[in-house]
C-alpha positions in Angstrom: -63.0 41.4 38.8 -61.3 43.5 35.9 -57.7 44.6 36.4 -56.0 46.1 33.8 -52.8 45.2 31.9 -50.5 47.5 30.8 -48.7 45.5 28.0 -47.2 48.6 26.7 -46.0 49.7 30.5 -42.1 48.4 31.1 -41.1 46.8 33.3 -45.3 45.7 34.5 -45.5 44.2 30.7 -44.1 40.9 31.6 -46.3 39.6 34.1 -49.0 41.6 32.1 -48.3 39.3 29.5 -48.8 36.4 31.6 -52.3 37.7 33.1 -53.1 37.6 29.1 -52.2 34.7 28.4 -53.9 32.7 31.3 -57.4 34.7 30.4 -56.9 33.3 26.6 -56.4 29.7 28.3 -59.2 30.1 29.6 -61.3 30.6 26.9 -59.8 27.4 25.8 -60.6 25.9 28.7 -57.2 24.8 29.8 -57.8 26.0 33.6 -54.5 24.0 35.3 -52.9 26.3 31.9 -54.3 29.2 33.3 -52.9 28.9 36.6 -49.6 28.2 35.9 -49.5 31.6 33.6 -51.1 33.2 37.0 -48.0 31.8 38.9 -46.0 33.5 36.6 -47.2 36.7 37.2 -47.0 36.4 40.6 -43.2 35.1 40.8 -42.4 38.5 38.7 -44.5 40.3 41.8 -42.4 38.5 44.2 -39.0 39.4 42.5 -39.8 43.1 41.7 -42.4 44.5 44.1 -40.1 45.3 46.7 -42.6 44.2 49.3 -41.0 42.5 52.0 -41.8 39.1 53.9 -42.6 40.1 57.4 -41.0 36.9 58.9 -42.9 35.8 62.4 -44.1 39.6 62.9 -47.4 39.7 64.7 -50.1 40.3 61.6 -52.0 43.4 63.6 -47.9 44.6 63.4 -47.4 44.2 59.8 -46.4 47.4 57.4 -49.1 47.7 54.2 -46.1 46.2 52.3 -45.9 43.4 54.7 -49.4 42.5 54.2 -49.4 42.7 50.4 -46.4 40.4 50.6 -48.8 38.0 52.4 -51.2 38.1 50.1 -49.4 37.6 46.8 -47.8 34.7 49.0 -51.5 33.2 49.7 -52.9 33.7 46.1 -49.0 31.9 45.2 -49.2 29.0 47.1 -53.2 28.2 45.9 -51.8 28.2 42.4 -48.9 26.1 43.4 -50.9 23.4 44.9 -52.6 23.3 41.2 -49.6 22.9 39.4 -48.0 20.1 42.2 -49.8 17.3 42.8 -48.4 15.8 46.2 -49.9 14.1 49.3 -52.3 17.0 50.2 -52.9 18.9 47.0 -53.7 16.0 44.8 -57.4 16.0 46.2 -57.5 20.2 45.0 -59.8 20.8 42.7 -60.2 23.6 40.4 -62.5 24.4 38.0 -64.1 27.5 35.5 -67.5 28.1 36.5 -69.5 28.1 33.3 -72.9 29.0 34.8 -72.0 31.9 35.4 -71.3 33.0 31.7 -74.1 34.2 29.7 -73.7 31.8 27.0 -72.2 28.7 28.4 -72.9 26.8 25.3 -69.5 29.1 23.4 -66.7 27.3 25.6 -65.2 24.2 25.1 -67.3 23.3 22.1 -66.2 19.8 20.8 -63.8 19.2 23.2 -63.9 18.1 27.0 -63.3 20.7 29.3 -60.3 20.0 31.5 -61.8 21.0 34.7 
């Protein structure tokens, strides 16, 4: 998926910024790296999107706001359970699929992916 940043667009160029930044730790393969910089971007959505939390509203209920508040909270909390290892999370996995790249060989040469 391609989405694009509008560094140059205030007040969006902070959590652009971030979105950059975890794509270039990817490259470097540091993935955990990359979703904490995700996070980021999606604690600046939470704080100035305006959407609001719906509460214990029946879903089929739920404004278009309401439901992108739901999903930024979804795609938050799978990149929290990267960055805190507790009782559940610490068997998550993540990884950066590298088959699916053209030219695999290009990433992470001499060092060990941290996958």
């Amino acid at each position: 998926m391609q989405v694009p940043f509008p560094l140059e667009d205030y007040p969006r160029a902070e959590p652009a910024r971030h979105l950059r930044a975890a794509q270039r730790r990817l490259l470097d393969c540091d993935v955990d790296g990359a979703i904490l910089e995700a996070r980021r971007a999606l604690e600046w959505i939470k704080d100035h999107s305006g959407w609001m939390w719906p509460g214990g509203k029946d879903r089929l209920q739920r404004t278009q706001d309401e439901r992108w508040a739901w999903i930024r909270f979804a795609v938050e909390d799978q990149t929290s359970a990267a960055v805190h290892k507790d009782a559940v999370t610490s068997a998550f996995s993540y990884s950066h699929n590298l088959e699916s790249r053209p030219n695999p060989e290009r990433f992470c040469i001499g060092r060990t992916p941290q996958f």
